[in-house]
TIKOLSE-152459 format. One record per residue: residue number from 1; residue in one letter; x, y, z negated of N, C-alpha, C, O, CB in turn. Coordinates in steps of 0.02 Angstrom, whole numbers, plus 50000, padded with zeros to 5 digits. Each point is the difference from the previous one (the first is absolute). Glycine has a CB too. Layout:
N
PT    n  res   n.c1   n.c2   n.c3  ca.c1  ca.c2  ca.c3   c.c1   c.c2   c.c3   o.c1   o.c2   o.c3  cb.c1  cb.c2  cb.c3
PT  NUM    A      X      Y      Z      X      Y      Z      X      Y      Z      X      Y      Z      X      Y      Z
...
END
This chain:
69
PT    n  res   n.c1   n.c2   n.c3  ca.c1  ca.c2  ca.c3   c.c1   c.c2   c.c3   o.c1   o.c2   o.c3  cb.c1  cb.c2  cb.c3
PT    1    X  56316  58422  45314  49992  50006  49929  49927  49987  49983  49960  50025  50039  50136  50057  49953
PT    2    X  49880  49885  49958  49956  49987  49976  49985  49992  49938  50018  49956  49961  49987  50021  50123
PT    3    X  49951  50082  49903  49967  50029  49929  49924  49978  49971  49956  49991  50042  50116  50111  49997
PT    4    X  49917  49893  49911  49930  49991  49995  49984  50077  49946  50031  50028  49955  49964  49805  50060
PT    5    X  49948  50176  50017  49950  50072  49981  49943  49996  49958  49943  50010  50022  50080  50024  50082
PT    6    X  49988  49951  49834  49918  49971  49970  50022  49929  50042  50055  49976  50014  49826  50149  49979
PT    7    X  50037  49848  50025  49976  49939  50017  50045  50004  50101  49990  49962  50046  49855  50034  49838
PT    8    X  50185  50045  50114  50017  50003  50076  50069  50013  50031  50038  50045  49983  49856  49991  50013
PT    9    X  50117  49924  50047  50059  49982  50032  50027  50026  50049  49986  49983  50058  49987  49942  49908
PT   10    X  50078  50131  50014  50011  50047  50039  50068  49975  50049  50052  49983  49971  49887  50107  49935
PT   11    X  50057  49910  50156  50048  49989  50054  50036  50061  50041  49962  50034  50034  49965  49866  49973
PT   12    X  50170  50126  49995  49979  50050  50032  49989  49990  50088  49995  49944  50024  50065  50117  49868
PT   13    X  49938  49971  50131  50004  49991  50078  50050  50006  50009  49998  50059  50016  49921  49972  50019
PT   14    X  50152  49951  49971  50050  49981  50009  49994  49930  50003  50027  49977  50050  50017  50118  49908
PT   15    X  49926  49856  50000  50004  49932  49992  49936  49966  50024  49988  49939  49998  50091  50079  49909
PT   16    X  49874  50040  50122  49952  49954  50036  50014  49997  50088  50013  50044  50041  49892  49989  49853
PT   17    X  50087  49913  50110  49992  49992  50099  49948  50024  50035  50002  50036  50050  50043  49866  49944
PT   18    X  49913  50077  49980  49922  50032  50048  49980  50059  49949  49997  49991  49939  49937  49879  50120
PT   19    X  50052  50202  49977  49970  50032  49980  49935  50041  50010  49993  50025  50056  50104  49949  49927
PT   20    X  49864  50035  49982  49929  50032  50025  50030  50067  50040  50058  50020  49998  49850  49938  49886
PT   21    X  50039  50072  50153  50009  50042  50042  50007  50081  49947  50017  50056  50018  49912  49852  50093
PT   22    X  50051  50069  49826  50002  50074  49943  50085  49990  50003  50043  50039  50019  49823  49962  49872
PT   23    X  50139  49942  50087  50074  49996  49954  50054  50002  50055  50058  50019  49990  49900  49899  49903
PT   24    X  50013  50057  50174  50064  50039  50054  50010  50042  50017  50050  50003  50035  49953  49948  49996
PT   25    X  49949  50125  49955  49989  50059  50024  50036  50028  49922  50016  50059  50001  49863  49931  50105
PT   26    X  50133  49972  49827  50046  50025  49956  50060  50000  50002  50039  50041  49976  49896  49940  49979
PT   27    X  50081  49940  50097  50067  49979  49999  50027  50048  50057  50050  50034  49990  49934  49836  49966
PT   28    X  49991  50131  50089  50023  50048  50054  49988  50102  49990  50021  50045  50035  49941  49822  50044
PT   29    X  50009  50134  49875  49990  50088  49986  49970  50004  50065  50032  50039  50036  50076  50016  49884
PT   30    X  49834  49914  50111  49973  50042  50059  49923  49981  49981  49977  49954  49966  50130  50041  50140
PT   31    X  49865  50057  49929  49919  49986  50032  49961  49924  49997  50045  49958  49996  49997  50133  50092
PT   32    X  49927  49893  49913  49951  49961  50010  50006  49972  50074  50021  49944  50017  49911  50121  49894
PT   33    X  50039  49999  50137  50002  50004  50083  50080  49978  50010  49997  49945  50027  49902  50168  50001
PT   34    X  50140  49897  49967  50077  49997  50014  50028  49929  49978  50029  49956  50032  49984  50177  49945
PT   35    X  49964  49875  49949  50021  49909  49977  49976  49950  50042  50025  49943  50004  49968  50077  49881
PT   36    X  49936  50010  50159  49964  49918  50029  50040  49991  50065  50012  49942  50019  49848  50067  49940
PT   37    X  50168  50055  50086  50009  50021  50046  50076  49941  49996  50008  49954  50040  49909  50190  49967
PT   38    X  50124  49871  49945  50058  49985  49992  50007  49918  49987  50043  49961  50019  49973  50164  49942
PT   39    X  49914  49864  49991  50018  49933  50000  49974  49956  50049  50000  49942  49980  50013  50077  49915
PT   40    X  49955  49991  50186  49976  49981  50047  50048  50011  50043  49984  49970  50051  49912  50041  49917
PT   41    X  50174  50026  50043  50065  50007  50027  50033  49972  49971  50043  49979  50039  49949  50101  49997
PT   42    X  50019  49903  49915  50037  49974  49965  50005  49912  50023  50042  49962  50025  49928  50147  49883
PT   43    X  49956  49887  50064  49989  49909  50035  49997  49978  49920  50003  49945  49973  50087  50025  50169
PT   44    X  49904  50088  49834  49995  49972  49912  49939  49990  49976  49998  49983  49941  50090  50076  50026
PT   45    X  49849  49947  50071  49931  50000  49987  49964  49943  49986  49969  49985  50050  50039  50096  50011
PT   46    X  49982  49879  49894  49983  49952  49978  49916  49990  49982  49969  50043  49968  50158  49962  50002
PT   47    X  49844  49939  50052  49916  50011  49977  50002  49925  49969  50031  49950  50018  49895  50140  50089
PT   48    X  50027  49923  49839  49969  49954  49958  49933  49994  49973  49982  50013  49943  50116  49993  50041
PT   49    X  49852  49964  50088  49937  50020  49995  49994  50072  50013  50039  50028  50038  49941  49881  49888
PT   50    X  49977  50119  50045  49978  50064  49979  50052  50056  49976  49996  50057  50021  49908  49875  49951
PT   51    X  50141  50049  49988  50060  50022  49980  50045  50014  50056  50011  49959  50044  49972  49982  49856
PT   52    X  50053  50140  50098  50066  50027  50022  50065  49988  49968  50013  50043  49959  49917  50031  50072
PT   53    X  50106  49889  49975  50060  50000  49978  50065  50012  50043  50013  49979  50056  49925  49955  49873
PT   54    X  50094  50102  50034  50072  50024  50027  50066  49963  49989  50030  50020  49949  49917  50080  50036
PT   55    X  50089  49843  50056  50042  49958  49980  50089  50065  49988  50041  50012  50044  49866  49851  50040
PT   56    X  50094  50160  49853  50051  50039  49960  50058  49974  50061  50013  50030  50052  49943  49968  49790
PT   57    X  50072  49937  50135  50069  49986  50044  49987  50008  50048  50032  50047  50023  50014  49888  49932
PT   58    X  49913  50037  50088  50020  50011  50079  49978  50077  50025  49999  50022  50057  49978  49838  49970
PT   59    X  50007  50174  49911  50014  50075  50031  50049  50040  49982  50009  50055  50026  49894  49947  49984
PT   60    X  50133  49973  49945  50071  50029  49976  50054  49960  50053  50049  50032  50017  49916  49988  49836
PT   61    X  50025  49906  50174  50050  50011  50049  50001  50028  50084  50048  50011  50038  49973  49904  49876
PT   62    X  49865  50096  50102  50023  50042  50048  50013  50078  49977  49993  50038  50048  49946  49878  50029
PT   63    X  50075  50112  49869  50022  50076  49998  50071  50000  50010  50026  50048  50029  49887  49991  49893
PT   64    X  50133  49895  50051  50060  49998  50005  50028  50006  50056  50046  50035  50022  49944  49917  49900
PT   65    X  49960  49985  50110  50027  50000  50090  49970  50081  50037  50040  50018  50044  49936  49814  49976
PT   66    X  49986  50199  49974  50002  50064  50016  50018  50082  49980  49982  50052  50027  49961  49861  50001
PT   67    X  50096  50074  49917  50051  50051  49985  50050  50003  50034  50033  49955  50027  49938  50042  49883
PT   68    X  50042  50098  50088  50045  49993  50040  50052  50025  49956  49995  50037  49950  49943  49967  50160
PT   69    X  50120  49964  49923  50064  50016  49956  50039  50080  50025  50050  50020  49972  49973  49827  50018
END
């Protein structure tokens, strides 16, 4: 979904792919320490330059493949 705020373009994190390391520690309800931890197991850890990014899909399908039923 995509809103504009004033002069600004609001995206939710549901519809973004790469996320900063704030906005994955929202999407996941955890820590800071735990989100980095998770997205370096995961294999979802993405760098861009200087920038941390967290690739959203490929960590929703390794949580899938490691739930247990």
């Amino acid at each position: 979904m995509v809103a504009r705020d004033g002069g600004n373009v609001v995206i939710s994190l549901s519809d973004k792919r790469l996320l900063s390391m704030d906005e994955f520690a929202i999407y996941t309800s955890m820590g800071m320490n735990r989100t980095r931890e998770l997205a370096e197991l995961s294999g979802a850890l993405f760098r861009a330059g200087r920038r941390i990014l967290v690739d959203r899909a490929k960590f929703d399908r390794w949580c899938d493949e490691h739930t247990e039923a």
